[in-house]
GUPA-77705 format. One record per residue (C-alpha): residue number from 1; z, y, x. Coordinates in steps of 0.02 Angstrom, whole numbers. Example, Ala and Ser with C-alpha at 12.3 -4.5 7.8 and 13.67 -1.06 7.14 Angstrom:
REM residues 2
> 1|390|-225|615;
> 2|357|-53|684;
This chain:
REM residues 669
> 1|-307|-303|3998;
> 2|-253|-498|4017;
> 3|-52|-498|4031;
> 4|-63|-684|3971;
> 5|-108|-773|4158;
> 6|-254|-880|4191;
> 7|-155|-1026|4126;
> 8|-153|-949|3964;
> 9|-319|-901|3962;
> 10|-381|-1043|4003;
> 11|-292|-1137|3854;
> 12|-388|-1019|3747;
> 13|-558|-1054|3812;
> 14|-545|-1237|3793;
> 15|-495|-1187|3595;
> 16|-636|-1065|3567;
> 17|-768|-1207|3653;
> 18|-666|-1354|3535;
> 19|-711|-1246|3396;
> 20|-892|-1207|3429;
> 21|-923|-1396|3471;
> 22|-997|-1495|3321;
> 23|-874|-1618|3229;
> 24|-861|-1723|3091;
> 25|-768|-1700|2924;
> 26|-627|-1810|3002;
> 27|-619|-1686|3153;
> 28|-601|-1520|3039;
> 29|-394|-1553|3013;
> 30|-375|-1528|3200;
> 31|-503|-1382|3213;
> 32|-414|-1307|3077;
> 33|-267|-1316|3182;
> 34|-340|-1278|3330;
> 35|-404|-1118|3228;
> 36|-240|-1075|3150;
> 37|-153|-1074|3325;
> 38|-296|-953|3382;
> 39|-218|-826|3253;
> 40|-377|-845|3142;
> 41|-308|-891|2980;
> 42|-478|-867|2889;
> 43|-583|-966|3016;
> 44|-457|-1109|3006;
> 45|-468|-1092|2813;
> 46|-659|-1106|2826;
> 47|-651|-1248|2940;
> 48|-521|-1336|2804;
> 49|-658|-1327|2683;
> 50|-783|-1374|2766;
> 51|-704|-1540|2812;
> 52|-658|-1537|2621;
> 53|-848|-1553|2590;
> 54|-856|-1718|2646;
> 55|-673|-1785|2597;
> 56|-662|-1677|2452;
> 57|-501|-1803|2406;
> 58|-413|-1778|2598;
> 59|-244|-1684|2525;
> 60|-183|-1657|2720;
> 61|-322|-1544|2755;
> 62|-314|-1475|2574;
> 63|-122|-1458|2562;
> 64|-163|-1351|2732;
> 65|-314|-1241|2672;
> 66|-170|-1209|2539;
> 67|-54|-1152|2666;
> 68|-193|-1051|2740;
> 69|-277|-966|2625;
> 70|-257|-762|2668;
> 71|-184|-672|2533;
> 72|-330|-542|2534;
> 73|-499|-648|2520;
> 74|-519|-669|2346;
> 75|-689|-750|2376;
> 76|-606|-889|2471;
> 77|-487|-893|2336;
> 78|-640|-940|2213;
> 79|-683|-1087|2334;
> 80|-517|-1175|2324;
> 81|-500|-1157|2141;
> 82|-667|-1225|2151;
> 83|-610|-1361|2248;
> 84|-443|-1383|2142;
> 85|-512|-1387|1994;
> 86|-649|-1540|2052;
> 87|-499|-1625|2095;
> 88|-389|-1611|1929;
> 89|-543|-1678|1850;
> 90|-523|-1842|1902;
> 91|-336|-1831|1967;
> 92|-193|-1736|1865;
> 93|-58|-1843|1941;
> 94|-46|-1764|2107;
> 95|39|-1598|2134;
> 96|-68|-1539|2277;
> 97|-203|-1503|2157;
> 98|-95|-1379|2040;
> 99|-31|-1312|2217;
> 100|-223|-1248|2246;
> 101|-240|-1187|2101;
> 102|-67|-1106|2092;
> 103|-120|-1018|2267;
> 104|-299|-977|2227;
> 105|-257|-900|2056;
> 106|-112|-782|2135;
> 107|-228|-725|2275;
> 108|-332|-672|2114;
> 109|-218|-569|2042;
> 110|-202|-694|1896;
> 111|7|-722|1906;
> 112|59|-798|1733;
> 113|-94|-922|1768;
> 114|-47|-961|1938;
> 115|161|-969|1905;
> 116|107|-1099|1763;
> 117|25|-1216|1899;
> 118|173|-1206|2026;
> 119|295|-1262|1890;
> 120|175|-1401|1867;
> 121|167|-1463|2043;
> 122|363|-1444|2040;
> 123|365|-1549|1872;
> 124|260|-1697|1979;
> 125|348|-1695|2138;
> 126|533|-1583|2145;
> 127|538|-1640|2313;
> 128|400|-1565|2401;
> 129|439|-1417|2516;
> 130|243|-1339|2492;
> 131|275|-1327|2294;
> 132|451|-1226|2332;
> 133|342|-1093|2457;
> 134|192|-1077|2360;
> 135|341|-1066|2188;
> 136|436|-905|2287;
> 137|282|-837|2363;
> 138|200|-821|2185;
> 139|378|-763|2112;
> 140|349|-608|2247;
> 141|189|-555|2208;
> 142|254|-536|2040;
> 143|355|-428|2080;
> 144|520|-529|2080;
> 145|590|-527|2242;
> 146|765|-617|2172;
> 147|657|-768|2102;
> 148|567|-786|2276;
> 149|705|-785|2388;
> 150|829|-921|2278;
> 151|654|-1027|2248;
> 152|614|-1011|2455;
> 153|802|-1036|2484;
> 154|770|-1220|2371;
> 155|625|-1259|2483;
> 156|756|-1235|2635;
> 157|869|-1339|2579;
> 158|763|-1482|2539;
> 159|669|-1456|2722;
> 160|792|-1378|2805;
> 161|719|-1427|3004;
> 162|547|-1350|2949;
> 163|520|-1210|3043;
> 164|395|-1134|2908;
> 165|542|-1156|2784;
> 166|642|-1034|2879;
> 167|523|-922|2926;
> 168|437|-899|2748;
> 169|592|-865|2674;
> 170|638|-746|2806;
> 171|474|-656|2754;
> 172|533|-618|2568;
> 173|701|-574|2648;
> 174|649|-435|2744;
> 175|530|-377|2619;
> 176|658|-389|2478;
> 177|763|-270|2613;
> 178|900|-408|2655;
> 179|883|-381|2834;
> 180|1040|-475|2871;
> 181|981|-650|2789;
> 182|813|-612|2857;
> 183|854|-610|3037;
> 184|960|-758|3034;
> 185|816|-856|2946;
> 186|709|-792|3076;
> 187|800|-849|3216;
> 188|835|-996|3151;
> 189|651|-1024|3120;
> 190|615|-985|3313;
> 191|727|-1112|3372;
> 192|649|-1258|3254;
> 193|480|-1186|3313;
> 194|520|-1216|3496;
> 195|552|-1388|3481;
> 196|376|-1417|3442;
> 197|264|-1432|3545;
> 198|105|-1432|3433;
> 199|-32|-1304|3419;
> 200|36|-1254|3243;
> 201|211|-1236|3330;
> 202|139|-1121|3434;
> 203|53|-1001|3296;
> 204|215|-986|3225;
> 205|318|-945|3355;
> 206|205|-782|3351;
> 207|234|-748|3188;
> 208|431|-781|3190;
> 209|448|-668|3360;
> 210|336|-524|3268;
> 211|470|-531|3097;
> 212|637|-517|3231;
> 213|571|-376|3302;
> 214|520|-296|3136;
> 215|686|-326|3057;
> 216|772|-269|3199;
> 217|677|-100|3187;
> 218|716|-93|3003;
> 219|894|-124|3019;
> 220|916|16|3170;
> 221|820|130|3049;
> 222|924|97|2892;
> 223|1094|125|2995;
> 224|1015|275|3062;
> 225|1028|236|3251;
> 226|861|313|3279;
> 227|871|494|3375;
> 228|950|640|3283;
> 229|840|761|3208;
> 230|845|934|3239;
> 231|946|1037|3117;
> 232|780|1122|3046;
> 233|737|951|2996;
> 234|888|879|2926;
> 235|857|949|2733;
> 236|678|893|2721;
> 237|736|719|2810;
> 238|875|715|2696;
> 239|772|752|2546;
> 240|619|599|2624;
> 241|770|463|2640;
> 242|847|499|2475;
> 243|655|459|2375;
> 244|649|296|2482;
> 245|820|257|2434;
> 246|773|253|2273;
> 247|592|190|2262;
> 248|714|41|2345;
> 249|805|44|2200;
> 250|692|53|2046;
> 251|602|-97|2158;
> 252|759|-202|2112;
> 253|764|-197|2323;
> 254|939|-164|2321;
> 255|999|-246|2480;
> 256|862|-120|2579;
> 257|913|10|2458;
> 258|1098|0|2519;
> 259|1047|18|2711;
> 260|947|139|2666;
> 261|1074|248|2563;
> 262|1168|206|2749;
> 263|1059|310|2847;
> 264|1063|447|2720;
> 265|1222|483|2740;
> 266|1193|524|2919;
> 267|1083|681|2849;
> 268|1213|703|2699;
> 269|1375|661|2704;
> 270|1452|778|2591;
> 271|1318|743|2460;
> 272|1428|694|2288;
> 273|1252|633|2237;
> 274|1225|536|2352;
> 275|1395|459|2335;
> 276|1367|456|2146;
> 277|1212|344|2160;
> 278|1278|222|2296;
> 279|1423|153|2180;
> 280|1350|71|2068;
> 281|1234|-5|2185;
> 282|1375|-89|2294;
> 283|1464|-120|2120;
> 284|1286|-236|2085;
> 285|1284|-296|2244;
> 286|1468|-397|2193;
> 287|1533|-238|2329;
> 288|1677|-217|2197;
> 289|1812|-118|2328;
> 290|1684|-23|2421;
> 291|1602|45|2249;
> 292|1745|80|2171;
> 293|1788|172|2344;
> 294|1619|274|2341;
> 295|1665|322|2163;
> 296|1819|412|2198;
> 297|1735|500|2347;
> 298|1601|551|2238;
> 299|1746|631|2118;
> 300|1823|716|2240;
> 301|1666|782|2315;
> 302|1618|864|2147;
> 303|1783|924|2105;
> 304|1870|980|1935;
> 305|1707|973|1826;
> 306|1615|856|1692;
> 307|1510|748|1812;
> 308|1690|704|1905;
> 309|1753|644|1766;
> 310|1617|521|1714;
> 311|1631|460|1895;
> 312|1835|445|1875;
> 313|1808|353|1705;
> 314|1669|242|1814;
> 315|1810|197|1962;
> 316|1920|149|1806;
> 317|1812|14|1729;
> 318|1787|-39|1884;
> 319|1974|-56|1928;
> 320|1989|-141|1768;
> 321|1879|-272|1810;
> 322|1949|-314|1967;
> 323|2103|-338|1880;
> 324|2198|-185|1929;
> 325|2261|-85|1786;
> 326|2394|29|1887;
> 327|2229|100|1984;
> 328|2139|110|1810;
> 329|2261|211|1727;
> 330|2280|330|1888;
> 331|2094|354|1884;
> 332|2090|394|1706;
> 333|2224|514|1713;
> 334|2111|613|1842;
> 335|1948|582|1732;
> 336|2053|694|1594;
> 337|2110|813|1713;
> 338|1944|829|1789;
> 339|1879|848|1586;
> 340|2000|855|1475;
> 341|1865|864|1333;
> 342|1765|706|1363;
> 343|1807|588|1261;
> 344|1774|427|1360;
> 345|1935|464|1478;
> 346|2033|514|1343;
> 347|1987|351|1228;
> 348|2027|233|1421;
> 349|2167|332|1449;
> 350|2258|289|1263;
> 351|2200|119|1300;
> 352|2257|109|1486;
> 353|2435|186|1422;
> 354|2423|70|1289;
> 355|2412|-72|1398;
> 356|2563|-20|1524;
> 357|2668|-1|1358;
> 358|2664|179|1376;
> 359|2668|207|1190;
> 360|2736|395|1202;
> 361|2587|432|1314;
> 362|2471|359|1218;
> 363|2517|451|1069;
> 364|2510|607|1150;
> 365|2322|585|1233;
> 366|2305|516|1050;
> 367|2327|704|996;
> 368|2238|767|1124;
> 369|2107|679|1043;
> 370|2127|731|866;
> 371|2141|918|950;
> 372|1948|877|981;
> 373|1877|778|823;
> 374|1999|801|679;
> 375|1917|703|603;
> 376|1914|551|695;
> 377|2018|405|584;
> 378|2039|288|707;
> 379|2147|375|826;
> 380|2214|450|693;
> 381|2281|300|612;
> 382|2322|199|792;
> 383|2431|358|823;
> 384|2526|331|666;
> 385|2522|144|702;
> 386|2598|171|872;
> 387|2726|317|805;
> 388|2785|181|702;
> 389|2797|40|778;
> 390|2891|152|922;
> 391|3057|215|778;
> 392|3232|143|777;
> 393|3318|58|670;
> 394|3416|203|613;
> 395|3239|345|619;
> 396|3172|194|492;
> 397|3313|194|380;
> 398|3274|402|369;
> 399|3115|353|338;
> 400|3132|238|186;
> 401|3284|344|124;
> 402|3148|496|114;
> 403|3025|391|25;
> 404|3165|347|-102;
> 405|3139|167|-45;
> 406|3317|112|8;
> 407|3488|69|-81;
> 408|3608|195|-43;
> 409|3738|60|-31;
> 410|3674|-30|95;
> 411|3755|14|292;
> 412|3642|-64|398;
> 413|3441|-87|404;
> 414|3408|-261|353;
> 415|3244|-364|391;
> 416|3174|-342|217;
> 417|3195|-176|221;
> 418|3092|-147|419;
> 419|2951|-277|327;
> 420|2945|-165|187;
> 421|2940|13|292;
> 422|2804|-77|389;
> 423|2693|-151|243;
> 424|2711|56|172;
> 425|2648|127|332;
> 426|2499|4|342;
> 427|2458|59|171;
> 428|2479|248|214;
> 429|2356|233|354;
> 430|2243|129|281;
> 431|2209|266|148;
> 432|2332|211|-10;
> 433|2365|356|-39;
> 434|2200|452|-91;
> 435|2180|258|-164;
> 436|2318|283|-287;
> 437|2321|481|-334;
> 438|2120|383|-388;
> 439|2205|283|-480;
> 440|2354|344|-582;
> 441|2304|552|-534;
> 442|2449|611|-650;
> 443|2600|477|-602;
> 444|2771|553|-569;
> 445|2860|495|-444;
> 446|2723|397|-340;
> 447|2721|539|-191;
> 448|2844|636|-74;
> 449|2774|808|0;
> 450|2830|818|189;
> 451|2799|950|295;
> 452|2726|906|469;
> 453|2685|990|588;
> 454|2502|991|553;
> 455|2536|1044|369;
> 456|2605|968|224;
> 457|2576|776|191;
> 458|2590|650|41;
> 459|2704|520|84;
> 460|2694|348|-40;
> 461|2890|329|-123;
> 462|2963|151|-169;
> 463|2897|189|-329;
> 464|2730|207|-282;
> 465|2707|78|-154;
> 466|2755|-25|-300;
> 467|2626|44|-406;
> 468|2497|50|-273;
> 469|2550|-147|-242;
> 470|2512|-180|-418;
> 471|2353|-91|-435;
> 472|2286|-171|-270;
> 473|2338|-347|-329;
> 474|2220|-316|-487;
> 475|2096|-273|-383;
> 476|2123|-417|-273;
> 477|2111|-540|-385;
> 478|1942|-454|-440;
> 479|1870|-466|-277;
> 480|1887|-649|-256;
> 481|1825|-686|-425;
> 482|1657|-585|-383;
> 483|1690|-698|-208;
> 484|1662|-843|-311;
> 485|1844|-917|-314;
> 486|1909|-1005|-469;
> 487|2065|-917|-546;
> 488|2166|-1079|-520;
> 489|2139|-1061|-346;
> 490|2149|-872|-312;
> 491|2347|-867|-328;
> 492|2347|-996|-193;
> 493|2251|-929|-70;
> 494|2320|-920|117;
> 495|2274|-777|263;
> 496|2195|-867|420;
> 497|2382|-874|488;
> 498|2419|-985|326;
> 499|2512|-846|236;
> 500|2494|-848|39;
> 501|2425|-687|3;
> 502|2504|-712|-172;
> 503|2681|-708|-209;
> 504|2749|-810|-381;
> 505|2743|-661|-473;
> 506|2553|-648|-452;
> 507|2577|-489|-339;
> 508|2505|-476|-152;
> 509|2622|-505|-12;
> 510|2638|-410|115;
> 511|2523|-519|239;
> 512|2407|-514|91;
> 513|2395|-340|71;
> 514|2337|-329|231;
> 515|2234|-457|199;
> 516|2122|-394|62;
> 517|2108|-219|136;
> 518|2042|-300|295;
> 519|1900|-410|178;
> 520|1721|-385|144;
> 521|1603|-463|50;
> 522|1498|-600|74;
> 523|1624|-655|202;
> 524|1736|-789|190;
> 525|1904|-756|287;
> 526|2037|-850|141;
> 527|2099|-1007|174;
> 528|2089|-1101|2;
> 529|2253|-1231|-60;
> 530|2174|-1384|28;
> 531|2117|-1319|193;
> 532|2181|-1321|346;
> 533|2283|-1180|458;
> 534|2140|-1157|603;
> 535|2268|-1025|709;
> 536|2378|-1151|801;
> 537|2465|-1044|934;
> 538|2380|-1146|1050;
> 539|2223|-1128|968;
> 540|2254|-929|978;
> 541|2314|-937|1169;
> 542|2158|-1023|1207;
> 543|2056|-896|1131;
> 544|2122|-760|1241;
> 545|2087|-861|1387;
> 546|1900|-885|1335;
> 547|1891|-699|1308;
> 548|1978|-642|1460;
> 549|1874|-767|1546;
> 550|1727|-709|1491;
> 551|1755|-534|1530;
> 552|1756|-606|1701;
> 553|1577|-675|1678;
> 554|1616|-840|1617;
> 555|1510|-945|1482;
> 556|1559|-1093|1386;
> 557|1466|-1238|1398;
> 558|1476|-1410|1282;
> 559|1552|-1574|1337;
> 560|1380|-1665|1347;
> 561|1322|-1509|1444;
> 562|1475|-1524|1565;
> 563|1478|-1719|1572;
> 564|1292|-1698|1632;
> 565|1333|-1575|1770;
> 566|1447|-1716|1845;
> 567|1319|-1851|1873;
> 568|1179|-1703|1904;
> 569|1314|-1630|2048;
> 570|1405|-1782|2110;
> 571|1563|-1702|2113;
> 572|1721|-1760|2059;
> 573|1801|-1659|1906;
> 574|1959|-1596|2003;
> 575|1833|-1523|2135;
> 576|1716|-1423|1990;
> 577|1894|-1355|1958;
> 578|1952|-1298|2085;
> 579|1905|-1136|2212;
> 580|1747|-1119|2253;
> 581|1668|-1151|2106;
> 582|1821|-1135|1970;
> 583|1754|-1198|1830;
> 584|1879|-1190|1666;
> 585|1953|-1326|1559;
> 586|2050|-1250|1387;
> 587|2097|-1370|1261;
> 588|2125|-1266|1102;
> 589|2227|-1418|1017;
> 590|2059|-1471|923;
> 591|1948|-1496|1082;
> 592|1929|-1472|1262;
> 593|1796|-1318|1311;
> 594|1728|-1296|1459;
> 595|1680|-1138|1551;
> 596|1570|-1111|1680;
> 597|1540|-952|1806;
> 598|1379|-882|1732;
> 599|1316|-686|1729;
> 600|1278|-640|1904;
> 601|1370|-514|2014;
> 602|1538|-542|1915;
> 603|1723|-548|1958;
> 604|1692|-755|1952;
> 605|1540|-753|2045;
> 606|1511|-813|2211;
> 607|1381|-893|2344;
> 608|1441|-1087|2274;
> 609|1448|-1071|2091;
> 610|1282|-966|2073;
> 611|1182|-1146|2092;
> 612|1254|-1220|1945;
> 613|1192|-1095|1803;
> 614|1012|-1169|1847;
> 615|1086|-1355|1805;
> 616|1139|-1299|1619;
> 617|979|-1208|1591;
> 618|863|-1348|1623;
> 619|960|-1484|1549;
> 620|960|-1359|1393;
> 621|764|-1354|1426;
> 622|749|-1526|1396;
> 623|744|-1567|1594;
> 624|889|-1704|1605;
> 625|787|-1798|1749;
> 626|923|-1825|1892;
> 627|834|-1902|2068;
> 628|897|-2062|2148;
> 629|771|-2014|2291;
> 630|896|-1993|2464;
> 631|746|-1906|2573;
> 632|634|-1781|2553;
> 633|464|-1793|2576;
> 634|392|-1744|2765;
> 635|290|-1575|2758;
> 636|161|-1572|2915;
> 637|252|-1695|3019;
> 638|434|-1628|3001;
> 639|476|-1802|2970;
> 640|584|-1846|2786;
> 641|751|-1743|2789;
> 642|902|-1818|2713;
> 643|912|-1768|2530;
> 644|1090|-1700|2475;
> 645|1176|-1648|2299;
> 646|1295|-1522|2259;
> 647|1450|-1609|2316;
> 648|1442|-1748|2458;
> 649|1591|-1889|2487;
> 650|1682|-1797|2356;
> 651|1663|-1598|2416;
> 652|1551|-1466|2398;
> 653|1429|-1476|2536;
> 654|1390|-1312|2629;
> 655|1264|-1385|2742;
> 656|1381|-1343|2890;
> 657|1457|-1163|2968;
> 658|1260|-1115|2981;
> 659|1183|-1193|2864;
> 660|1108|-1130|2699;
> 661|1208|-1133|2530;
> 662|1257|-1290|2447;
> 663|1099|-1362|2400;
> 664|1061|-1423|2203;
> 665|918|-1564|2275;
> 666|988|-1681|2135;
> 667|964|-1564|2003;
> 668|799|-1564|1889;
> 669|687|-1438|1949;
């Protein structure tokens, strides 16, 4: 049935008899063409290489039997590696021959081989829009659907009125299940393609109108807008969308996988599984409010047991990350009511109490804890830290009167004395007790027997902290002779914090108490009479901002690394700085660091900043190479495109309200 009009058909028939007509080598180019806008990508191949008989040099009609080699003909795969490999013989300079090869040896099934030849072409010409689709096509069929579409998204920005840009990206994109992206490539492939009025053009236009109407269809399906089932069906439907939810997933697809965890819902909305499995999936996706949302619902759809809690302690971390500790707490507090014997929400709850300065709650899920594992020393001992730390002045004055460790004549608590109470409850928790009943097992005087109210405990007495003091000083000053340090020196030593951990009378201090429990061997934490304090407060404040920075998915970088990025980026340092891309400056009072936005799908992480991890990593691989090149090369008569860096006149460029991300064309590639 003809539906095309004798017009139409007529255009055909003058192809088919241009193609049967005998032609010269110089001819085959257009036949190819002529082929190609036919539909018959294999004939136009052929036709390619025959021309490429006779001008076996020709790299138009070779760069094009590259572009049309089918994916599925490994025998005409053998004939351009064939051909590419003639070529590299006598020519290793040009990239189009390492393009042919690159193609030929994916459509083989040999992917390592053929990925080694793309980054080869890219090496000889970064500029080329062919290298950056043959580069993402290869990156797909290995499996890496990530790779493909950033390395096709590069190839858009450097030919960004190429209608085969657009559209081969928007091929990856649907297949990698970002429907979105894909249709907006798509379209914006058709109306480049329509502009042209050449037989290529026209070929194309085919292809672009078949992938709208395919991702159209996909995205109806994955929001479920297709007819309802009948309510025999919905279980096994339910059960058939859930296994391609996650085949999605395990596929890395997770954009598809998301739509399609969308139309699940219409056959299971009450599923806690279902719920259980989407949250971290939006949480990867950089979703950070909806996940945390689709945790909670997954809690409350499984109610007061285990697998609730594990979800509530999930919500939490998640809270936590996005800076929100009031909604981490609340969420941890249901974890433990949900469980109140898994450990995980009780250990984030102490913390997330902790944290609010809720030391009286803290100490309590602390014993909650110890009700579990008696045995476990660390909450043990931060209990007792936090018990502490939480007495008044007069409940310390009780304390050191029981322990025999105050004068009687004395009214009021005095500094000395809180220091003192404090350096005897470190000890105590850190164990100097059994240490000293090891030591002097028959000493009068050294302990106090208390009765708590988990049985009856040794308390250390003025006496014997004094004792234990003295005994821990000898063995001190042991340690750091077996550490190598010269007896001159080891009455002089300092903490980090530039604290002697020596007093005159040869004795440790308080600070160095602490100090010397806290050491190991073979590690090197004293400060010795000559060196420097490295703990400036400012030194200490910057650390905390590197580590809560990093939390965020932050890395630090060096100054030459950073001073680099400037020229590679053209932007000015106040605009690196500032929103989008937010790079951090922290001088620590030594130096200036730098931190950039690096670990994907962070707190820090956005559509801007995600270009400039690739800068770091190739100037680190040796690739400092920044183009002064301001076009692009043409790709099949697209004409050269205007070649942009990061920033442009002093801001990051975002190639306009519809155009692609800011592009990284000065970068090495």
């Amino acid at each position: 049935m003809n539906n095309g009009g004798p017009g139409k058909l007529t255009a055909a028939a003058i192809l088919l008899a241009a193609l049967l007509a005998p032609a010269g080598a110089a001819d085959e180019l257009n036949r190819a063409r002529e082929a190609a806008a036919l539909g018959s990508e294999a004939r136009a191949f052929d036709l390619a290489l025959e021309g490429l008989k006779a001008s076996p040099r020709d790299r138009e009609l070779f760069l094009f039997a590259v572009e049309l080699l089918p994916e599925n003909s490994p025998a005409r795969a053998r004939q351009l590696s064939a051909a590419a490999g003639a070529a590299l013989a006598k020519d290793k300079s040009d990239y189009a021959w390492y393009l042919g090869a690159c193609k030929a040896l994916r459509v083989l099934g040999k992917g390592p081989e053929a990925l080694s030849n793309c980054k080869k072409a890219l090496e000889l010409d970064p500029t080329a829009y062919p290298v950056y689709r043959e580069l993402g096509l290869t990156h797909a069929a290995a499996g890496s659907p990530r790779k493909a579409a950033e390395t096709l998204a590069q190839g858009v920005e450097i030919s960004s009125s190429s209608y085969q840009a657009h559209y081969h990206l928007a091929r990856v994109l649907e297949k990698r299940g970002d429907l979105s992206r894909a249709g907006a490539s798509y379209r914006r492939a058709l109306a480049l393609a329509k502009t042209d009025a050449g037989l290529e053009a026209g070929y194309y236009r085919a292809l672009i109108k078949a992938g709208i109407k395919r991702a159209e269809i996909k995205r109806q399906k994955a929001r479920g807008k297709l007819a309802e089932p009948a309510a025999p069906q919905r279980k096994q439907l339910a059960e058939a969308c859930l296994a391609k939810f996650r085949e999605e997933f395990l596929k890395d697809n997770l954009g598809m996988a998301l739509q399609q965890s969308d139309a699940c819902l219409k056959f299971a909305p009450s599923d806690p599984g279902l719920a259980a499995e989407r949250a971290p999936l939006m949480v990867r996706l950089g979703k950070y409010d909806e996940g945390v949302a689709e945790y909670e619902r997954a809690a409350g759809l499984y109610g007061r047991n285990p697998a609730a809690a594990l979800l509530r302690v999930k919500a939490a971390e998640t809270w936590q990350k996005l800076g929100r500790p009031e909604k981490a707490l609340a969420q941890y507090r249901l974890a433990a009511a949900a469980n109140p014997q898994d450990m995980n929400a009780l250990k984030g709850l102490a913390a997330a109490q902790e944290a609010r300065s809720d030391f009286s709650g803290a100490m309590e899920t602390y014993a909650d804890i110890l009700k579990l594992e008696p045995g476990n020393a660390a909450a043990r001992a931060r209990r007792e830290e936090l018990k502490a730390s939480t007495l008044t002045s007069a409940q310390i004055m009780e304390e050191l009167k029981l322990r025999q460790a105050f004068d009687e004549k004395k009214t009021a608590l005095q500094p000395d004395d809180i220091k003192l109470f404090k350096a005897i409850k470190a000890a105590e928790i850190d164990g100097a007790v059994d240490y000293l009943r090891k030591k002097v097992p028959t000493a009068r005087g050294v302990f106090i027997s208390t009765a708590t109210p988990e049985g009856t405990r040794l308390l250390l007495s003025g006496a014997g902290y004094n004792y234990y003091l003295s005994h821990a000083s000898r063995d001190a000053v042991k340690f750091f002779e077996s550490e190598g340090v010269g007896m001159r020196e080891i009455f002089k030593l300092r903490t980090q914090a530039g604290a002697p951990v020596f007093n005159p009378a040869g004795k440790l201090t308080s600070e160095g108490e602490d100090f010397w429990r806290k050491s190991a061997p073979g590690r090197k934490t004293w400060l010795l009479s000559y060196e420097p304090v490295p703990d400036s407060p400012q030194a200490v404040q910057a650390n905390k901002d590197i580590a809560e920075a990093e939390k965020s998915g932050y890395r630090e970088i060096s100054e030459p690394e950073y001073l680099w990025l400037l020229r590679a980026t053209d932007c000015p340092e106040e605009v690196l700085q500032k929103n989008p891309i937010n790079l951090k400056v922290i001088n620590d009072g030594a130096r200036v660091r730098y931190l950039l936005c690096y670990i994907d799908n962070t707190i820090c992480f956005n559509a801007h900043n995600a270009k400039l991890p690739g800068y770091i990593e190739a100037y680190r691989a040796g690739d400092d190479y920044i183009s002064d090149a301001k076009t692009s090369t043409a790709f099949f008569g697209t004409g050269a495109v205007k070649k942009r860096r990061f920033c442009e006149n002093g801001k990051v460029w975002d190639g306009g309200l519809d155009g692609p991300d800011p592009v990284k064309a000065g970068a090495p590639r």
